[in-house]
PDB file of N, CA, C, O and CB in Angstrom:
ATOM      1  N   UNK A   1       3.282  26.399  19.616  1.00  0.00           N
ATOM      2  CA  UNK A   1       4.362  26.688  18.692  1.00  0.00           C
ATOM      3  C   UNK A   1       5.057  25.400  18.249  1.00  0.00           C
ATOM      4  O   UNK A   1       5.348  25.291  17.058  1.00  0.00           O
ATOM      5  CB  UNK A   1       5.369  27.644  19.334  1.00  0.00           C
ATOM      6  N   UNK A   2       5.412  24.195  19.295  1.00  0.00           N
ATOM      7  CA  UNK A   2       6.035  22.913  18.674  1.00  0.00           C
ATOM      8  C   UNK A   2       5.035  22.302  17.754  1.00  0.00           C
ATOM      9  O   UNK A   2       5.350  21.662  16.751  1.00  0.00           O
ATOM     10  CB  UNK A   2       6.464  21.818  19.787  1.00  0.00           C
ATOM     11  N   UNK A   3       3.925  22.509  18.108  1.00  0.00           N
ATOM     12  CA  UNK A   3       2.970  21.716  17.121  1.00  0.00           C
ATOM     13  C   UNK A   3       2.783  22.178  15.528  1.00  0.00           C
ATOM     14  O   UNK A   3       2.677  21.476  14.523  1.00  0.00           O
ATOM     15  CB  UNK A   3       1.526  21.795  17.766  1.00  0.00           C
ATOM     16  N   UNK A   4       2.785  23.616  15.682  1.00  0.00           N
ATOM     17  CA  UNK A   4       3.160  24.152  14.201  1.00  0.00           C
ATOM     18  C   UNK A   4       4.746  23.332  13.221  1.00  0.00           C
ATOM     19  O   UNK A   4       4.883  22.866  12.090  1.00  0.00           O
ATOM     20  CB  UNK A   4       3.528  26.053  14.563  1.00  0.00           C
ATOM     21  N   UNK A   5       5.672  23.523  14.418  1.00  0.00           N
ATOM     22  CA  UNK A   5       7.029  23.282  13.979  1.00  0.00           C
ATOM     23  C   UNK A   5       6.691  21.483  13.247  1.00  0.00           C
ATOM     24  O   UNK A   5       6.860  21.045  12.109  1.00  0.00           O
ATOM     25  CB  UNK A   5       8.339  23.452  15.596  1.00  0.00           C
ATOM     26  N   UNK A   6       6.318  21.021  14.149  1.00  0.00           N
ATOM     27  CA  UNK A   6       6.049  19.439  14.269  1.00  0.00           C
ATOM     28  C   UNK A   6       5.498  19.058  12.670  1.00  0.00           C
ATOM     29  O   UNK A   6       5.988  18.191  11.946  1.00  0.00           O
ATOM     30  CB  UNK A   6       4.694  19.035  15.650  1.00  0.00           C
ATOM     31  N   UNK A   7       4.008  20.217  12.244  1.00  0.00           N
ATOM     32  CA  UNK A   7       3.187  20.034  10.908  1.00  0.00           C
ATOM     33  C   UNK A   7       3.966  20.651  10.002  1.00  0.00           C
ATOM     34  O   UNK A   7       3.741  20.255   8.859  1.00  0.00           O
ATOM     35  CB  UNK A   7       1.723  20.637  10.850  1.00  0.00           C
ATOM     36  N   UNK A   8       4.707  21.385  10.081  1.00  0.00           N
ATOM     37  CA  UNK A   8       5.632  21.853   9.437  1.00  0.00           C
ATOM     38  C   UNK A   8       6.645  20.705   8.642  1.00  0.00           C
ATOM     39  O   UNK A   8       6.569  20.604   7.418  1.00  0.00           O
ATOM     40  CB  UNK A   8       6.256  22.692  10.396  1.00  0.00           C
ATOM     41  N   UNK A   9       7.537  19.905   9.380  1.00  0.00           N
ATOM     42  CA  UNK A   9       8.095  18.807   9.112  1.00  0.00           C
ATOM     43  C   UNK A   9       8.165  18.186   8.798  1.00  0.00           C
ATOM     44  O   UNK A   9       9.188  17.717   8.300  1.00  0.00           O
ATOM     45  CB  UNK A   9       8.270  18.428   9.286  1.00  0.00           C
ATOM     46  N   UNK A  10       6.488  17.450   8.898  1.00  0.00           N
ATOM     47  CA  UNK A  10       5.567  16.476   8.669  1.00  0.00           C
ATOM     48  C   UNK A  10       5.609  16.476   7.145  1.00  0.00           C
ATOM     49  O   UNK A  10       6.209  15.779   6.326  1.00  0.00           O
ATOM     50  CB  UNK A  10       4.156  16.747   9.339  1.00  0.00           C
ATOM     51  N   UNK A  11       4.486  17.836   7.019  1.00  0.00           N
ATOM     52  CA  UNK A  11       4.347  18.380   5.450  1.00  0.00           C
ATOM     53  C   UNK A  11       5.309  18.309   4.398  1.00  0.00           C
ATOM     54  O   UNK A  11       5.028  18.182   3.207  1.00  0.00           O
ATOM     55  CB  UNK A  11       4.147  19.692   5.427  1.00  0.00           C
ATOM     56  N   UNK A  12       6.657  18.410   4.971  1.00  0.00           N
ATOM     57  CA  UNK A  12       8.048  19.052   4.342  1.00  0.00           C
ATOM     58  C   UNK A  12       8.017  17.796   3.680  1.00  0.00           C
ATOM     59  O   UNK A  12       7.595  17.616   2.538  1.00  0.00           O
ATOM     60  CB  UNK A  12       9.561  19.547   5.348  1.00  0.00           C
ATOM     61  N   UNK A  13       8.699  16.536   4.798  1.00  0.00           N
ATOM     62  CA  UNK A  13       8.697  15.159   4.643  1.00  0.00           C
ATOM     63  C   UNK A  13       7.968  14.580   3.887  1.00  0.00           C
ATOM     64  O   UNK A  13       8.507  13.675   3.250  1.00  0.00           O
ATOM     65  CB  UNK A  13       8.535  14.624   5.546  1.00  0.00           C
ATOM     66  N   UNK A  14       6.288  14.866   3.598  1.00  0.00           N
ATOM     67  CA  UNK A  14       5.456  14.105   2.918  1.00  0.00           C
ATOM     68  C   UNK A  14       5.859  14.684   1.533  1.00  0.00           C
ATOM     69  O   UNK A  14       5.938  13.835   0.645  1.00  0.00           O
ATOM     70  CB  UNK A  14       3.922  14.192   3.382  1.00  0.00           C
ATOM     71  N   UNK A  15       6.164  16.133   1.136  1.00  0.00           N
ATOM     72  CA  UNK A  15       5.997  16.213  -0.362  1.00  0.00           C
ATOM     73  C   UNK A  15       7.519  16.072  -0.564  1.00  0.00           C
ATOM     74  O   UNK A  15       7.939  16.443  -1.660  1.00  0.00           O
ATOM     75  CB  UNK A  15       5.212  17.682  -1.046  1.00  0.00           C
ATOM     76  N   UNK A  16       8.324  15.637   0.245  1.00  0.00           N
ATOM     77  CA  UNK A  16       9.509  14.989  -0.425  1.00  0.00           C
ATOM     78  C   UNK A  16       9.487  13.979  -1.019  1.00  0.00           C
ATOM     79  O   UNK A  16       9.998  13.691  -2.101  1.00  0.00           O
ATOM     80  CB  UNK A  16      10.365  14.749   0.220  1.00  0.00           C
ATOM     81  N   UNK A  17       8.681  13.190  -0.088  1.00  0.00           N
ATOM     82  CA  UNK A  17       8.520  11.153  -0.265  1.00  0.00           C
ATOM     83  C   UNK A  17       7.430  11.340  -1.741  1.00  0.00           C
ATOM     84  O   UNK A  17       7.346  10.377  -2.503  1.00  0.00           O
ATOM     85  CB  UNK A  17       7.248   9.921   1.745  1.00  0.00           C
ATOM     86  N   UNK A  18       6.784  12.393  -1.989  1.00  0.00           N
ATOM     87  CA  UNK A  18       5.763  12.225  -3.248  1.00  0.00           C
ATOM     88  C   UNK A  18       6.845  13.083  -4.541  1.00  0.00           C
ATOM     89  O   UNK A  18       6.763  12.928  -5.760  1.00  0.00           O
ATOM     90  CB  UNK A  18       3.843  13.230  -2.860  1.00  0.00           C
ATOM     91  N   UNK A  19       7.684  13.859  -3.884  1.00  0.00           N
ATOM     92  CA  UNK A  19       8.702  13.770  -5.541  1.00  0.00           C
ATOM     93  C   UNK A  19       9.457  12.624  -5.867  1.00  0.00           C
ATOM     94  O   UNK A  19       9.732  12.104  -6.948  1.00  0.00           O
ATOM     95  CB  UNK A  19       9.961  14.875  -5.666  1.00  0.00           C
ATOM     96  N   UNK A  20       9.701  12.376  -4.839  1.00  0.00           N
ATOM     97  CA  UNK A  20      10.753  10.984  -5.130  1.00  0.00           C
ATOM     98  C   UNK A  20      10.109   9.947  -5.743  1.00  0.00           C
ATOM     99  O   UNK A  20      10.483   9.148  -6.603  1.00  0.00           O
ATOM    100  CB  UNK A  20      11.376  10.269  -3.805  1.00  0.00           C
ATOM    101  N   UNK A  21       9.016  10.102  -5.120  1.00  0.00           N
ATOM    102  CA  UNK A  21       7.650   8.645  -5.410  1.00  0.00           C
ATOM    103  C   UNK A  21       7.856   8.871  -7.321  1.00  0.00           C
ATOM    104  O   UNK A  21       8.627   8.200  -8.007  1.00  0.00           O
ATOM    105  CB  UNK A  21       5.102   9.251  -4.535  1.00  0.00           C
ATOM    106  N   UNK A  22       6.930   9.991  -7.842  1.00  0.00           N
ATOM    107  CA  UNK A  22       6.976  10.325  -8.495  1.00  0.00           C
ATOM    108  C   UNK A  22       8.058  10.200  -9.560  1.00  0.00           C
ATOM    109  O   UNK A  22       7.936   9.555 -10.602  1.00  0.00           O
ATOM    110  CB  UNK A  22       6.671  10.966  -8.075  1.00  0.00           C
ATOM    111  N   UNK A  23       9.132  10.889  -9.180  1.00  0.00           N
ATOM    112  CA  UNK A  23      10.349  10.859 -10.319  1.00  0.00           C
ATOM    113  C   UNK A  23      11.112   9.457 -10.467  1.00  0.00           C
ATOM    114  O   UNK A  23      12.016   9.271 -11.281  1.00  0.00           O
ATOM    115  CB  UNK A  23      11.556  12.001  -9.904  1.00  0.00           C
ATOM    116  N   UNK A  24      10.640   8.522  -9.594  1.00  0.00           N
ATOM    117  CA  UNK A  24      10.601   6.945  -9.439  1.00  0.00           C
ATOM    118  C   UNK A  24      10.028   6.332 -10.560  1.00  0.00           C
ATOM    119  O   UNK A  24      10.391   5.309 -11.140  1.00  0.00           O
ATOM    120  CB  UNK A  24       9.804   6.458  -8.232  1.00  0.00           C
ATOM    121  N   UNK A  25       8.980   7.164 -10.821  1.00  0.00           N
ATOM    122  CA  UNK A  25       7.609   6.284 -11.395  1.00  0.00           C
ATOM    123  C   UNK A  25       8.498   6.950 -13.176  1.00  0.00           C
ATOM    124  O   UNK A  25       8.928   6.292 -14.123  1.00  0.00           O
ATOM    125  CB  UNK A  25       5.214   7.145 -10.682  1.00  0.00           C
ATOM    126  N   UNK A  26       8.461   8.180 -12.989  1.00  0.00           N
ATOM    127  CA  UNK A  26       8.817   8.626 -14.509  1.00  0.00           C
ATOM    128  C   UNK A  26       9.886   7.753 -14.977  1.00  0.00           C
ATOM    129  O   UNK A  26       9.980   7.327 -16.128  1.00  0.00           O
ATOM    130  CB  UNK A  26       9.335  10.201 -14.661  1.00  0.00           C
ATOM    131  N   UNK A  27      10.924   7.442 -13.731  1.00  0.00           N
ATOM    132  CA  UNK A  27      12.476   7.111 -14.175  1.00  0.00           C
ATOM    133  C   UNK A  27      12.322   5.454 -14.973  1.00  0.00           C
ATOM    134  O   UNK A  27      12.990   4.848 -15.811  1.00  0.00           O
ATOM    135  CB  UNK A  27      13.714   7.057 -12.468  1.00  0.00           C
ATOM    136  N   UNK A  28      11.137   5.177 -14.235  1.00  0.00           N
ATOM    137  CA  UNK A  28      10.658   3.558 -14.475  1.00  0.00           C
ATOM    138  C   UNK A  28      10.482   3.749 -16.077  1.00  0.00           C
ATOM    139  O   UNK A  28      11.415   3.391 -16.796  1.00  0.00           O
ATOM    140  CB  UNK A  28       8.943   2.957 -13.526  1.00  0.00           C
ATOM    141  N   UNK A  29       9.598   4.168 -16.515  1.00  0.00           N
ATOM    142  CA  UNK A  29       8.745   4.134 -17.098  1.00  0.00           C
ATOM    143  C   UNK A  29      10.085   4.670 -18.580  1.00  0.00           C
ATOM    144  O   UNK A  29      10.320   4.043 -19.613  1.00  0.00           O
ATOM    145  CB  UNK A  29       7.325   5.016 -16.389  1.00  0.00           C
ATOM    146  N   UNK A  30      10.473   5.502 -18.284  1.00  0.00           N
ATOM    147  CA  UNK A  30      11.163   6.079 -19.471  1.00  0.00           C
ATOM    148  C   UNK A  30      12.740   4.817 -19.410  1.00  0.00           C
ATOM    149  O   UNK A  30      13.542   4.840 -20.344  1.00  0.00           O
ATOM    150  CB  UNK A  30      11.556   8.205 -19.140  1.00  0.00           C
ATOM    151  N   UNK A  31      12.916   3.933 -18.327  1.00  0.00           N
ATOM    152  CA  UNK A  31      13.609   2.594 -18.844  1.00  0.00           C
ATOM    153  C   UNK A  31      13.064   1.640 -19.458  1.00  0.00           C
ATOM    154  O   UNK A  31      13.578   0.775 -20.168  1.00  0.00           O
ATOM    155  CB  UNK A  31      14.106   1.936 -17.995  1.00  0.00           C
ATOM    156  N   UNK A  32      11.711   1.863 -19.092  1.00  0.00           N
ATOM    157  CA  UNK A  32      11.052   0.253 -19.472  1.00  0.00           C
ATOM    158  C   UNK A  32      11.047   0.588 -21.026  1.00  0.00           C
ATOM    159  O   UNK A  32      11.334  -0.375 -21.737  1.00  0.00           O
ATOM    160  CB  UNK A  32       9.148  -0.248 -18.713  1.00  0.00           C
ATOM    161  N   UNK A  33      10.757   1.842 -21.712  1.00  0.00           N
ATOM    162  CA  UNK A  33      10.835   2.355 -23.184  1.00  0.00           C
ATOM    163  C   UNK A  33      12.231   2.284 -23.895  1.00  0.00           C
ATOM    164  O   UNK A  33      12.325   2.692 -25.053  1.00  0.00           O
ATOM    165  CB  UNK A  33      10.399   3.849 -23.215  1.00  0.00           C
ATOM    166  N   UNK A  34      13.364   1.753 -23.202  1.00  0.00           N
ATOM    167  CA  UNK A  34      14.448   1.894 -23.731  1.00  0.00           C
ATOM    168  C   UNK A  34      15.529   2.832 -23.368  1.00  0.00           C
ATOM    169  O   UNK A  34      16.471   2.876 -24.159  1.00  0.00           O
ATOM    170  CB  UNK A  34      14.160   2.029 -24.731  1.00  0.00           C
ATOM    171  N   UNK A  35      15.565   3.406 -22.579  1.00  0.00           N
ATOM    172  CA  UNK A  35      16.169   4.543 -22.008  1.00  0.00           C
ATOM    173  C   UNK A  35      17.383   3.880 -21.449  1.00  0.00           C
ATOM    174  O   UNK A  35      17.465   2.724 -21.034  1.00  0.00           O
ATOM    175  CB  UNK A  35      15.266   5.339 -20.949  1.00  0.00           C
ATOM    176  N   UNK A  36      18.470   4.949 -21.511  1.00  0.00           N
ATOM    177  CA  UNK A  36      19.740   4.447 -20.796  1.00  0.00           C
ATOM    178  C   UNK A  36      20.397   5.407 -20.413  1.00  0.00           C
ATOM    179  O   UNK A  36      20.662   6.386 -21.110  1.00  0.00           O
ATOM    180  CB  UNK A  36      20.619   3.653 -21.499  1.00  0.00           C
ATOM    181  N   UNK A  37      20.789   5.207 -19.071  1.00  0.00           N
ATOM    182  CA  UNK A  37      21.860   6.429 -18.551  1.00  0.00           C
ATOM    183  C   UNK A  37      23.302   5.462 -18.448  1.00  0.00           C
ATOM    184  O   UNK A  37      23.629   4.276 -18.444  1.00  0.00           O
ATOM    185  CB  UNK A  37      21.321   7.272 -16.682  1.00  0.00           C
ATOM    186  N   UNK A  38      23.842   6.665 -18.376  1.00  0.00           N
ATOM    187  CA  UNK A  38      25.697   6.258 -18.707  1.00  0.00           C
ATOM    188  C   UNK A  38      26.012   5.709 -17.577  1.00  0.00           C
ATOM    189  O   UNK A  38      26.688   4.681 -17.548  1.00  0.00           O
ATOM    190  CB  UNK A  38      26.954   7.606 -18.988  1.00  0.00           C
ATOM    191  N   UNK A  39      25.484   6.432 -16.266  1.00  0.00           N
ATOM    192  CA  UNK A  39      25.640   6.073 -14.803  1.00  0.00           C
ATOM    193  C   UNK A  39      24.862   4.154 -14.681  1.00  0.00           C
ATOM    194  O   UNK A  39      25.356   3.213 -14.061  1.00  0.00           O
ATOM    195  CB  UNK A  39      24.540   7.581 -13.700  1.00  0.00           C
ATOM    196  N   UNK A  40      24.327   4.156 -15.025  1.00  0.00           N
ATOM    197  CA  UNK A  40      23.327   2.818 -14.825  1.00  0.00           C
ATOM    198  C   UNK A  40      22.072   3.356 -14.182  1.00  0.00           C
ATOM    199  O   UNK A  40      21.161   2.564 -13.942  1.00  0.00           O
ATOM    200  CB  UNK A  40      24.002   1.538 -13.768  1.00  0.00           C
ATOM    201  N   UNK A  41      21.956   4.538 -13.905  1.00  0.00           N
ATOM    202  CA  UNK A  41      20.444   4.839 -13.046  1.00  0.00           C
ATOM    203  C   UNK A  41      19.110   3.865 -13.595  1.00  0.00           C
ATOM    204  O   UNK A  41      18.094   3.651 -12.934  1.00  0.00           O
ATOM    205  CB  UNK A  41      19.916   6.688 -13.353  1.00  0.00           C
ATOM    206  N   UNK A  42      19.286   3.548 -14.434  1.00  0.00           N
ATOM    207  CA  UNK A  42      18.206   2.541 -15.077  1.00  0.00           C
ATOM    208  C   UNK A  42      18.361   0.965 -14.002  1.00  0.00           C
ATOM    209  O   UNK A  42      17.375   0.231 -13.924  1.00  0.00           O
ATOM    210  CB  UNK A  42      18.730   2.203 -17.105  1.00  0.00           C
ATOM    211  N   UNK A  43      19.423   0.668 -13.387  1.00  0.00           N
ATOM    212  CA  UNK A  43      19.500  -0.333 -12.469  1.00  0.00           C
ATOM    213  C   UNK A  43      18.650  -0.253 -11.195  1.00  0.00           C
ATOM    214  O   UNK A  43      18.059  -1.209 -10.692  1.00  0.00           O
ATOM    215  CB  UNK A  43      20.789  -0.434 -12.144  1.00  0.00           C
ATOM    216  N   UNK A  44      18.665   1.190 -10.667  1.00  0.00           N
ATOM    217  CA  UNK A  44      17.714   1.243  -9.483  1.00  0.00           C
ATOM    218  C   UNK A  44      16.359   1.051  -9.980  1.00  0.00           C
ATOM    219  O   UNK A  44      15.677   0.993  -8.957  1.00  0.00           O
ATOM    220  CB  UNK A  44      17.788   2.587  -8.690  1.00  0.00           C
ATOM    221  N   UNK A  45      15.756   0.948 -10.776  1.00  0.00           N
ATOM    222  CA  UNK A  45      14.389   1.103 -11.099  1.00  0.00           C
ATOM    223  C   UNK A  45      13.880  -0.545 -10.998  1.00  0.00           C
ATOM    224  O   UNK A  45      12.703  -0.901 -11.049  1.00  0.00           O
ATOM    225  CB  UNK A  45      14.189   1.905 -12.696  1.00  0.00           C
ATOM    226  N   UNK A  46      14.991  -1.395 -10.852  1.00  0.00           N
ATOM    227  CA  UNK A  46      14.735  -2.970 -10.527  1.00  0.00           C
ATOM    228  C   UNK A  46      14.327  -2.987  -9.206  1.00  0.00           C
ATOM    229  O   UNK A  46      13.489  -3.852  -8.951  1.00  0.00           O
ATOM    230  CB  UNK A  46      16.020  -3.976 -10.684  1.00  0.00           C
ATOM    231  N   UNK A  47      14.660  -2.317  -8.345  1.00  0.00           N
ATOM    232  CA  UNK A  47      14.081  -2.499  -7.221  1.00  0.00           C
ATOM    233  C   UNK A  47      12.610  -2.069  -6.726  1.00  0.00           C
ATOM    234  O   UNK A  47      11.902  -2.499  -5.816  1.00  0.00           O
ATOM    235  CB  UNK A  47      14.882  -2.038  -6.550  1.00  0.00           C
ATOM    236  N   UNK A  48      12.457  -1.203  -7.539  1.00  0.00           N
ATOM    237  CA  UNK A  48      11.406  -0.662  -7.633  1.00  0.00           C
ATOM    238  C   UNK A  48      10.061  -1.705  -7.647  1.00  0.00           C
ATOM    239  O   UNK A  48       9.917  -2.276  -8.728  1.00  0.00           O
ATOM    240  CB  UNK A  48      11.597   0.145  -8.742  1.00  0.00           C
ATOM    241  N   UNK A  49       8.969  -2.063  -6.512  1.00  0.00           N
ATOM    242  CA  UNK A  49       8.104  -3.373  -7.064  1.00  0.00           C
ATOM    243  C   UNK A  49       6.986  -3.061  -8.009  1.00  0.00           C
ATOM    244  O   UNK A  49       6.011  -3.811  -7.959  1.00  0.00           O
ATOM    245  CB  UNK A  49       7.395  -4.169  -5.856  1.00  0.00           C
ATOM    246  N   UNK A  50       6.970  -1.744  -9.146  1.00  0.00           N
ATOM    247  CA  UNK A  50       5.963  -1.648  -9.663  1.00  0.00           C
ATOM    248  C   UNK A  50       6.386  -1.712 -11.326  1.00  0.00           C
ATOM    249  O   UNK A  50       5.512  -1.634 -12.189  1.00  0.00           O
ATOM    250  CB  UNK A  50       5.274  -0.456  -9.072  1.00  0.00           C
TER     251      UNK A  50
END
């Protein structure tokens, strides 16, 4: 039963880190075209190394 719980977690964790990955990559991509948010969210995408 912990081992279910354990892959459970695992799984949860991995397709979190691949939306984020993801909506990283879009957020990049639609600054590098000119895009601007009011907040500055276009600033985090500098850190970004891709």
């Amino acid at each position: 039963m912990l081992d279910l719980n354990i892959t459970k977690l695992v799984t949860t964790v991995v397709i979190i880190a691949a939306c984020c990955l993801f909506y990283l990559l879009a957020l990049d991509s639609y600054c590098d075209q000119g895009g601007t948010f009011s907040t500055g969210i276009c600033a985090i995408t500098t850190i970004v190394p891709w």
